[in-house]
C-alpha positions in Angstrom: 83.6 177.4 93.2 87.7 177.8 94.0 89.6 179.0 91.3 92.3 176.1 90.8 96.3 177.3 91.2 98.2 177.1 88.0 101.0 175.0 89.7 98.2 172.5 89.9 96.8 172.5 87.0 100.8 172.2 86.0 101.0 168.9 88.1 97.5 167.4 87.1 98.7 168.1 83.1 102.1 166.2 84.1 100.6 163.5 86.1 98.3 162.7 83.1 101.1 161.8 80.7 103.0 160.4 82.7 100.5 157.7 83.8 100.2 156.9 80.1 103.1 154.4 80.1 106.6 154.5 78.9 106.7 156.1 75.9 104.9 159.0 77.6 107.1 159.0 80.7 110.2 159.5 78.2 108.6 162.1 76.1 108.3 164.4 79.3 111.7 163.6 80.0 112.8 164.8 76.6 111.3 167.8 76.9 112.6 168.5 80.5 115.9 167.9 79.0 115.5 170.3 76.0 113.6 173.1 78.6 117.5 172.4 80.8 119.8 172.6 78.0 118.0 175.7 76.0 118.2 177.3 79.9 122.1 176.6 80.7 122.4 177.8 76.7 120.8 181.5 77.1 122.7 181.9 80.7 126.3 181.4 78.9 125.4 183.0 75.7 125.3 186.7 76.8 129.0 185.8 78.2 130.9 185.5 74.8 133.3 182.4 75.0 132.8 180.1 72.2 129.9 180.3 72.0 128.7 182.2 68.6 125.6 180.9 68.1 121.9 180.3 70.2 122.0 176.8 68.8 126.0 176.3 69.9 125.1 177.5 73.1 122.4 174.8 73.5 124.7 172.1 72.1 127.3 172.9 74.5 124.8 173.0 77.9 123.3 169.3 76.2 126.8 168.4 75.9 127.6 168.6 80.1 124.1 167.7 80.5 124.6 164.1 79.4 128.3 163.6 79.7 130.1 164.9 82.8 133.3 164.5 80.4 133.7 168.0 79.0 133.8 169.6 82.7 137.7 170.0 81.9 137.0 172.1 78.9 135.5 174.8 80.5 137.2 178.1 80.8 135.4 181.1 83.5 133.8 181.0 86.4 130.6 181.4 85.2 130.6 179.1 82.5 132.3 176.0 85.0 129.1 176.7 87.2 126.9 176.7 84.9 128.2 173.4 83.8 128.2 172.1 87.0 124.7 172.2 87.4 123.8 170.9 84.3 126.0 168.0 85.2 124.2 167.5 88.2 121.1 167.7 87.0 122.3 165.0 84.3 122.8 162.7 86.5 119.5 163.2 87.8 117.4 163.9 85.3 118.9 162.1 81.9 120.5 159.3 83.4 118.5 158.4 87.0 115.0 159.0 85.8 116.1 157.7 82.1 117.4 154.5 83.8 114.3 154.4 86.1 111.9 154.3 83.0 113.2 152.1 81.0 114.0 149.7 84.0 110.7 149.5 85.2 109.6 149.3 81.4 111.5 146.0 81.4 110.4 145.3 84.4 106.5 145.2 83.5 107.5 144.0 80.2 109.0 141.1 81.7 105.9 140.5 84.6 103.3 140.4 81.5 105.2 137.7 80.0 105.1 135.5 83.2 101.8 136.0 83.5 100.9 134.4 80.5 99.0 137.0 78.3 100.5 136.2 75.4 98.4 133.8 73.1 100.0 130.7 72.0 100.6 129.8 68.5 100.0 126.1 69.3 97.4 123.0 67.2 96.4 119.7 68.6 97.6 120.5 71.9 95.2 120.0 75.2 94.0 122.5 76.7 93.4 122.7 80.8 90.5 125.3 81.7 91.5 126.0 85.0 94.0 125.5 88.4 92.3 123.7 90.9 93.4 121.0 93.2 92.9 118.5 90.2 95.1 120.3 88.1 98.6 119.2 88.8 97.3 115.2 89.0 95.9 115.7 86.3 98.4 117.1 84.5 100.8 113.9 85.5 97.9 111.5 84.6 98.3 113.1 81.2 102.2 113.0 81.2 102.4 109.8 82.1 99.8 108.0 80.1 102.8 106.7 77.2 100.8 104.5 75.7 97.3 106.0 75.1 99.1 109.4 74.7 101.3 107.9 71.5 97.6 106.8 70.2 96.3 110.0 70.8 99.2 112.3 68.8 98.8 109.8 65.8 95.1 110.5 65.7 95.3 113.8 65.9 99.2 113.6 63.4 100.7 115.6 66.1 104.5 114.8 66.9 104.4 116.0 70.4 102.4 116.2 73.4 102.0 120.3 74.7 99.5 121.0 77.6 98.3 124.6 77.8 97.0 125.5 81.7 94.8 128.5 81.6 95.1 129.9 85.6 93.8 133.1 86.5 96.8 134.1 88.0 99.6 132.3 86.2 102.9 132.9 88.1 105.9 131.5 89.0 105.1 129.8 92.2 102.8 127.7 89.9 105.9 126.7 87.9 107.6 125.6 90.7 104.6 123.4 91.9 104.4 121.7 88.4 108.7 120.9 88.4 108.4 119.3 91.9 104.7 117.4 91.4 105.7 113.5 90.7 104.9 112.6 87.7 105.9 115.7 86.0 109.3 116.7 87.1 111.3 118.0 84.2 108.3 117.2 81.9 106.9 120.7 83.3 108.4 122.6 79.9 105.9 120.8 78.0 103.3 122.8 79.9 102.7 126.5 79.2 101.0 128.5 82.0 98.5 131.3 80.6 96.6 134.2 82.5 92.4 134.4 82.2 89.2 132.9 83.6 87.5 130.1 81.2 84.3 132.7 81.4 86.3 135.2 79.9 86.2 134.5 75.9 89.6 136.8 75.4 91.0 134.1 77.7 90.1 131.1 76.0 91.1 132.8 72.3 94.8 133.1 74.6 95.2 128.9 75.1 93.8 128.5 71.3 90.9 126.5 71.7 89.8 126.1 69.0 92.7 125.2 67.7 93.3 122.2 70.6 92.8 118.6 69.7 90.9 118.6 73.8 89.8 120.5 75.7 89.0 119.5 79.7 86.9 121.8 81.9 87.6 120.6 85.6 85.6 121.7 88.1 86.4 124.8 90.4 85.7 125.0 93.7 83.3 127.3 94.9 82.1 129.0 98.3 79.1 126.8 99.7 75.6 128.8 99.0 77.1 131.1 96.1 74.8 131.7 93.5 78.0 131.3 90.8 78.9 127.2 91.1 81.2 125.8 89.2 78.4 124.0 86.6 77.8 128.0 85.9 81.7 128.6 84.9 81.3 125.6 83.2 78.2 126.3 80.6 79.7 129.5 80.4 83.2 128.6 79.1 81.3 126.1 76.9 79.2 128.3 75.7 82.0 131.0 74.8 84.0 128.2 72.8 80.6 127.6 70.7 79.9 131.3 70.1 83.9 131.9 68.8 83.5 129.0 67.0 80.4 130.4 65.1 82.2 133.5 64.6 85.0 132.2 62.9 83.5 129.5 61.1 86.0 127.2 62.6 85.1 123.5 63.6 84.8 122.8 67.8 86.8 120.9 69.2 86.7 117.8 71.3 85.6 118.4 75.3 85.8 116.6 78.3 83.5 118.3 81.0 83.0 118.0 84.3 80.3 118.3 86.3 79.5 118.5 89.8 75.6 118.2 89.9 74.5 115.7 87.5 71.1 117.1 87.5 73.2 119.6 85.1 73.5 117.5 82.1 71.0 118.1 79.7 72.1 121.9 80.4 75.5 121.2 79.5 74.7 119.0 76.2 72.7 121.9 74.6 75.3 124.5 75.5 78.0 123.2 73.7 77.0 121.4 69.9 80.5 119.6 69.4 81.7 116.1 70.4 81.3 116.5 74.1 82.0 113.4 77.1 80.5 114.8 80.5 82.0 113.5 83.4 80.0 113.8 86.4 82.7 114.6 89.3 80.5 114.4 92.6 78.5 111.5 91.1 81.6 109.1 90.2 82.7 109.6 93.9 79.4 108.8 95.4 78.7 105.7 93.2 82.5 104.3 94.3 81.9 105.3 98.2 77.9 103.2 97.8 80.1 100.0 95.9 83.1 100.3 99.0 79.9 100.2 101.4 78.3 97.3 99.7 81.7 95.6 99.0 84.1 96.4 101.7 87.8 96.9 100.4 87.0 97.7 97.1 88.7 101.1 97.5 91.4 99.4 97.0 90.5 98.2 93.8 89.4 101.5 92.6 92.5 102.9 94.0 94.7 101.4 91.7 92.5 101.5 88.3 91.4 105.4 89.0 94.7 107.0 90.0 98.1 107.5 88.8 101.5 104.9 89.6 102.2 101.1 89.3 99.0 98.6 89.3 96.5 98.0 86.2 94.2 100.1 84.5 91.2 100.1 82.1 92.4 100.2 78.2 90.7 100.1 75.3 91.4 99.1 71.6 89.7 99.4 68.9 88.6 96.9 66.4 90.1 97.9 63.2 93.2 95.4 63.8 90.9 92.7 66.2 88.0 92.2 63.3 87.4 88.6 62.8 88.6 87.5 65.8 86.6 86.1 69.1 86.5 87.1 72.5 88.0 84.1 73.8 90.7 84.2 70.6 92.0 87.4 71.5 92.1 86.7 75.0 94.2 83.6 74.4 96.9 85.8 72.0 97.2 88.4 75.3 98.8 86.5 77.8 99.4 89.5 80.0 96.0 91.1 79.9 92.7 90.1 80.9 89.7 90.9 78.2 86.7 92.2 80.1 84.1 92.8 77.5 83.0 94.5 73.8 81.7 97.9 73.6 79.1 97.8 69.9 77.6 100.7 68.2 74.2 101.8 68.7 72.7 104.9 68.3 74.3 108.1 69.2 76.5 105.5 71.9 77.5 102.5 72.6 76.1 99.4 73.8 78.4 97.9 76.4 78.5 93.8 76.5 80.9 93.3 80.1 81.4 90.5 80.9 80.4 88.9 77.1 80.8 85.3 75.9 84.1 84.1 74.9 82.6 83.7 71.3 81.5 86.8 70.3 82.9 88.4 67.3 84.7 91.5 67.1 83.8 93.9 64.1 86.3 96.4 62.8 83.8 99.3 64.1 84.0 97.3 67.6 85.9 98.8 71.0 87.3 95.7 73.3 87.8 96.3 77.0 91.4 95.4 78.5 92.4 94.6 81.8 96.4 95.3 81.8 99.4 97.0 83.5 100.9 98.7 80.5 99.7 99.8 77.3 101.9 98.0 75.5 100.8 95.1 77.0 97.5 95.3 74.8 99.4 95.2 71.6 100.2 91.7 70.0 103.6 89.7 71.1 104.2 87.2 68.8 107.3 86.5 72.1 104.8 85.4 74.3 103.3 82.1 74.7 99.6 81.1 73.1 97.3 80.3 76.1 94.3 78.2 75.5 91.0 78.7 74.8 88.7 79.6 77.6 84.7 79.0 77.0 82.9 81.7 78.8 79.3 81.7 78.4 76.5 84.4 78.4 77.0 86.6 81.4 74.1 85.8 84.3 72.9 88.2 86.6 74.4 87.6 89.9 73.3 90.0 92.6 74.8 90.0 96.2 72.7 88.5 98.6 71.8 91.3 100.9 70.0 91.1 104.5 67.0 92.2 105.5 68.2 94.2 108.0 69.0 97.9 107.7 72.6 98.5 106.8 73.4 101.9 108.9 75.9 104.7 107.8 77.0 107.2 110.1 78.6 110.1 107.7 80.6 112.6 109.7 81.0 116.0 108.0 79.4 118.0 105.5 79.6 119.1 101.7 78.2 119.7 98.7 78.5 115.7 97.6 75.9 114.6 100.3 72.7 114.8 98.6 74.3 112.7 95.5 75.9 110.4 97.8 72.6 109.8 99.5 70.4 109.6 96.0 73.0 106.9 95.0 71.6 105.3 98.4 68.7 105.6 97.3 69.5 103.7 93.9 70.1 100.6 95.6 66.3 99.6 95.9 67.2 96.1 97.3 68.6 97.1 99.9 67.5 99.8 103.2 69.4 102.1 104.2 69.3 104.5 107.2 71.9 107.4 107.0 73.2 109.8 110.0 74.9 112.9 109.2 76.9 114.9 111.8 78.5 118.4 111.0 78.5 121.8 112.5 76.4 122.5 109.1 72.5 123.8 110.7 70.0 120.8 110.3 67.8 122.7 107.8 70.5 123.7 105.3 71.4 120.2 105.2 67.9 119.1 104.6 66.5 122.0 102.2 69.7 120.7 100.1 68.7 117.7 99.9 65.2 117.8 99.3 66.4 120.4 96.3 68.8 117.4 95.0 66.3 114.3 95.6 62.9 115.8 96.4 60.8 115.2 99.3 60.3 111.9 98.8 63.1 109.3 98.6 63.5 105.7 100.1 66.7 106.8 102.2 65.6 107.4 106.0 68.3 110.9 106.4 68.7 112.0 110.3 70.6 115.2 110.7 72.4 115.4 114.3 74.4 118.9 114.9 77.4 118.0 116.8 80.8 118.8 115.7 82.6 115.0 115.4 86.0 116.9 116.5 84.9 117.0 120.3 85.4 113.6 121.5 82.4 113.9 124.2 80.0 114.9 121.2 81.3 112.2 118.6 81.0 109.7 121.7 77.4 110.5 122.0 76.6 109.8 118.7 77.7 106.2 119.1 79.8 105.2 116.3 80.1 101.4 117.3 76.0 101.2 116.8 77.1 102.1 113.4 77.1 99.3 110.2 79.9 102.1 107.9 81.4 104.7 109.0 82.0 107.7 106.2 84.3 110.4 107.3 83.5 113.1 104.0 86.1 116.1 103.8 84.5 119.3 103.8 84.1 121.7 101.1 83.8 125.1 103.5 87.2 125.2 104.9 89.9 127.6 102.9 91.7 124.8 101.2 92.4 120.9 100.9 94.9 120.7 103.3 92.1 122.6 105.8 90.0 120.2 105.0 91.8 116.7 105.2 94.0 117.8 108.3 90.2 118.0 109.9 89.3 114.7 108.3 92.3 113.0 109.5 92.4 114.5 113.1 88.8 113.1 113.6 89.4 109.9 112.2 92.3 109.9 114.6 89.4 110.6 117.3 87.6 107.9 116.0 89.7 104.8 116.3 89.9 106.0 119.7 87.1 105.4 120.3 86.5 102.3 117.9 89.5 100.8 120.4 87.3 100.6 123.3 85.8 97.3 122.2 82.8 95.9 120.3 81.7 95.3 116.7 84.2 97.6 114.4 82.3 99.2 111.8 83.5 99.3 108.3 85.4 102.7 108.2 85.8 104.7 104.6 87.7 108.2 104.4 87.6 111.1 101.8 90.4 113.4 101.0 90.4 116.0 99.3 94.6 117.1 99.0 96.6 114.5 97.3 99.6 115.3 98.9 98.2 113.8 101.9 97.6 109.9 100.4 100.7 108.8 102.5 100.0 110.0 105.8 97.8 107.3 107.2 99.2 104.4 104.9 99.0 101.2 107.2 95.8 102.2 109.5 92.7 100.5 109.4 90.4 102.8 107.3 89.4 102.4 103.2 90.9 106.3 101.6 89.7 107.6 98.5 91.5 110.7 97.4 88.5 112.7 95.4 90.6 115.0 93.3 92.8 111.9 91.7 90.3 109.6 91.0 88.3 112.2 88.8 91.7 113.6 87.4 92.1 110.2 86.1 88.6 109.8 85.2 88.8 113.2 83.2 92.5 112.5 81.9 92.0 109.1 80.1 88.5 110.3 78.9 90.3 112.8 76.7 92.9 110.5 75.4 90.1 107.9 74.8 86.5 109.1 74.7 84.9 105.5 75.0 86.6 104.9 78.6 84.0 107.0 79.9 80.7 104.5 79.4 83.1 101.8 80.8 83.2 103.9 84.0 79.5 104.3 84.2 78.9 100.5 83.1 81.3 99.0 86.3 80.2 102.5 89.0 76.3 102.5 88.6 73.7 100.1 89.8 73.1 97.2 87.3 75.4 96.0 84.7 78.6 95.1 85.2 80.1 95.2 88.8 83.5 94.1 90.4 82.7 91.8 93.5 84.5 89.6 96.0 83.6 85.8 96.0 84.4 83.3 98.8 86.8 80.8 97.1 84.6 77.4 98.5 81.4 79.3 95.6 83.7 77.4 92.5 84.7 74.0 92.9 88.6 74.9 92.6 91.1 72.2 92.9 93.1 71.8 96.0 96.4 73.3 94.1 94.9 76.1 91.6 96.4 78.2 89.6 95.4 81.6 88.2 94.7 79.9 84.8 92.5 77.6 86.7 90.7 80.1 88.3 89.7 82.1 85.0 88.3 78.7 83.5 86.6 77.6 86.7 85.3 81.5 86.6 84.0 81.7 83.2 81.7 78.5 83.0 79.5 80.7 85.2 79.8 83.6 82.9 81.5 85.5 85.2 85.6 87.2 84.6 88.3 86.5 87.6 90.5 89.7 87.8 92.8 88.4 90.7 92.7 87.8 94.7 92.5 89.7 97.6 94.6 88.8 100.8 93.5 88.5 104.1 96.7 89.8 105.1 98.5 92.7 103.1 102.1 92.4 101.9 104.7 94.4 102.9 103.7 97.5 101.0 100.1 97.0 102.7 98.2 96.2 99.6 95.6 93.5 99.9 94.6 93.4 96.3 96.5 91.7 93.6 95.2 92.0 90.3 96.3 89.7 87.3 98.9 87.6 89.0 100.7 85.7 86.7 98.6 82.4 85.5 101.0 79.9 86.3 101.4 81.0 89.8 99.7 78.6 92.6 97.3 80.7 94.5 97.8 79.0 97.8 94.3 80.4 98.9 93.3 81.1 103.0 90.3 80.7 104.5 89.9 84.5 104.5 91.2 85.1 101.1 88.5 86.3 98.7 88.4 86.1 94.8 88.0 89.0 92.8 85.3 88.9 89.7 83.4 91.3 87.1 80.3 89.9 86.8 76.4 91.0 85.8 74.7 92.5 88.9 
């Protein structure tokens, strides 16, 4: 074995503190200091001057070490050398590596704070598990939501709304994104950023969870074919907030989770023992994109009731101030709202009544389902005129006539919502379906994944073709215009949203190319996955559902109002309730109908009118107009179609 020289053992010893941190850094300091100063001391000493002393001698080298000031006192040669050195080596030892220290002290000091490691001192706030590409609409959903959010704070006797984001790298670029999202803007103070990973339990003890009045777990994205998904972060962080909960003997607190295989469910109910709503992400798209198939244009519809900015939304109020009251009573004290149904307790749930007679009564312990632009709108206006009773009866199933035929869907792309979207095919027993799927993707992945999801056996005829839709020769053998829908899905394996949708768009681009060339046009429906990018094809000819707003929505209100979320399912699965498009000649409307009209004419078959759709768009492109105001004339086309809830 080499023996080890002492000058390195010397610069191992030094290294050793001085990787230790500050406080180390400056003790070494200090005693290179003292080691200069007792050394300029003992070299004037033996000199006389004045000097009398060992310890005068030290105080006078410190002296010229720190303060290049008391050069001009010095009398000899020797002694104005030796002060000159320990001048110079003031400057570099106590005041540049002094400086240096404590600078880059503050400097680290400062970078730990932007990073969020501090925990927050914060109760009934909301808590954000996660930055993801829902994040920041999902934030402004929140923001934005005045009316339900005012509801919320009183419940929870909390004076001020305060989001906490955990991010696992919180930083400052992130702050910038959250001043210039719309919909947040200057609001972004009333969201603290904070550093972690909701599988770390140190993490979720830094946003206070249990301490939070909600919590919402969004779903991450994840490389396609890892063995860690998202649903596994997911039952982890659930099961963390359970286990500190346990240990403190603190009560858990309210969660909104989402999901991205509903198969996960059961898994996710006994992970977490607390009030829990589970939101199923990939499921809620792939029940809307099945209804837009089945009723083309009702993106649109979905559009405006799933995603943030002007247009109605879904609200619910409870019965506590409604009790006594009927159906048709309350609807005839809200003239700018449209009441869809009654939500009654049974169980462990609710037992949803949509569309329900005008006469049934509301209990206090009831939930009533509104149709409205604002919030406020919901409340009573004793302003605004009384309309008149309106006698809906018992709601009669009314399914859409469907052809024999086989309704073909060419999807074009790959990800991991394919199997669900083709189980939710499958759902639709009534009908056949016969589904094409073209990606780069290898046949048998795309097979194996969804005979994992469905089984072997399901009623949907799947054909996997591996071309890559991109190259016009290979998309044109496919044969679009042979096609009933067209489903262009944006692809979870590229780097990022943007990745994905400027694919998506490019092909759909492609598409219409060849869609141009003449024959029957196919009903065309396209996925993003960016927000940022709902404006780009405004005005061209295909349906667009951005994925990540519609369940930041979904996942938003559910935390501000738990109850929304068995509406959702009740109007997005197969059965119940289900928003359609009627041909105005199916009611016997008079020539000269108004909107008032139409709601009584509508409701002696049981069914609820929520507005019109226009053949032809207005000038903002919107074919969908949803509560127009009741004593406006219709002036119905040909083309026009009505829009009602009814029983499926």
């Amino acid at each position: 074995m080499l023996p080890f020289r002492f000058v390195d053992r010397v610069k191992f010893i030094v290294e050793r503190q001085l990787v230790k941190g500050a406080g180390f850094q400056l003790l070494v300091v200090g005693v290179f200091i003292g080691l200069i100063s007792l050394m300029g001391g003992l070299l004037v000493i033996p000199f006389g001057g004045p000097h009398e002393d060992v310890g005068g001698a030290i105080w006078w080298a410190f002296l010229r070490l720190t303060d290049p000031g008391y050069l001009g006192d010095d009398v000899g040669n020797w002694q104005r050398l030796v002060s000159t050195i320990l001048t110079i080596s003031g400057y570099v030892v106590f005041m540049g590596t002094l400086v240096a220290i404590l600078t880059r002290w503050l400097i680290a000091k400062m970078t730990d704070l932007e990073r969020g490691l501090t925990p927050v001192t914060l109760r009934n706030h909301i808590v954000v598990l996660g930055w993801t590409n829902q994040t920041l609409p999902l934030l402004g959903e929140l923001l934005g939501s005045s009316g339900r959010m005012r509801r919320f704070l009183e419940k929870h006797d909390a004076s001020r709304l305060r989001l906490v984001v955990l991010s696992e790298t919180a930083s400052a670029a992130q702050v910038h994104e959250l001043r210039n999202e719309p919909g947040i803007g200057r609001k972004a103070r009333q969201i603290i950023l904070r550093s972690g990973a909701a599988i770390q339990p140190d993490a979720l003890q830094r946003v206070a969870c249990l301490d939070a009045s909600a919590v919402i777990v969004p779903s991450a994205a994840h490389e396609a074919g890892s063995l860690v998904t998202s649903d596994i972060e997911t039952v982890k962080a659930l099961l963390s907030i359970a286990a500190q909960a346990r240990h403190l003997g603190a009560p858990l607190p309210f969660v909104v989770a989402e999901i991205q295989d509903i198969r996960k469910h059961p898994v996710i109910e006994r992970a977490y023992p607390g009030e829990m709503e589970v939101v199923a992400g990939d499921a809620t798209i792939s029940r809307l994109m099945v209804q837009n198939i089945l009723h083309p244009g009702l993106s649109e519809i979905y559009n405006e009731l799933l995603s943030a900015g002007e247009g109605c939304e879904l609200y619910i109020r409870g019965g506590e101030s409604l009790a006594g009251l009927s159906l048709g009573e309350l609807a005839s004290q809200r003239s700018r709202v449209i009441v869809l149904g009654v939500l009654k307790p049974g169980g462990k749930g609710w037992n949803v009544q949509m569309p329900a007679s005008s006469d049934t009564l509301i209990a206090a312990e009831d939930r009533v389902v509104m149709l409205a632009r604002d919030y406020a709108e919901t409340e009573p206006d004793p302003r605004a005129p009384q309309l008149p009773l309106i006698n809906r009866g018992q709601a009669v199933s009314h399914s859409v006539a469907f052809s024999e035929r086989v309704h073909r869907v060419l999807v074009l792309g790959w990800n991991r919502r394919v199997p669900s979207l083709i189980d939710e095919f499958a759902s639709y027993t009534k009908m056949r379906f016969e589904v094409d799927v073209v990606s780069v993707v290898p046949a048998r992945e795309r097979q194996q994944e969804i005979e994992r999801y469905l089984g072997e056996q399901h009623a949907v005829t799947c054909r996997h073709i591996e071309a890559d839709y991109m190259v016009e020769g290979e998309l044109r053998r496919v044969g679009p215009l042979n096609y009933d829908s067209i489903m262009l899905v944006s692809s979870d394996r590229l780097a990022s949203g943007e990745e994905a949708d400027a694919r998506a768009m490019v092909g759909y681009l492609q598409l219409e190319d060849l869609l141009s060339e003449g024959g029957q046009r196919p009903q065309l429906i396209m996925e993003l996955s960016d927000p940022d990018n709902r404006h780009l094809l405004t005005g061209h000819q295909s349906e667009m559902m951005i994925s990540p707003m519609i369940v930041s929505h979904v996942l938003a209100q559910v935390a501000l109002r738990r109850e929304l979320r068995v509406v959702l399912d009740e109007l997005f699965t197969v059965g119940g309730a289900e928003i359609q498009f009627r041909d105005p000649h199916d009611y016997p409307l008079p020539a000269s109908a108004d909107f008032q009209v139409l709601e009584k004419v509508v409701a002696a078959k049981g069914e609820v009118a929520l507005g019109v759709w226009r053949d032809h768009a207005n000038k903002h492109g919107r074919h969908v107009s949803l509560i127009p105001p009741r004593d406006e004339y219709l002036d119905l086309n040909a083309a026009d179609r009505l829009i009602v809830m009814c029983c499926s």
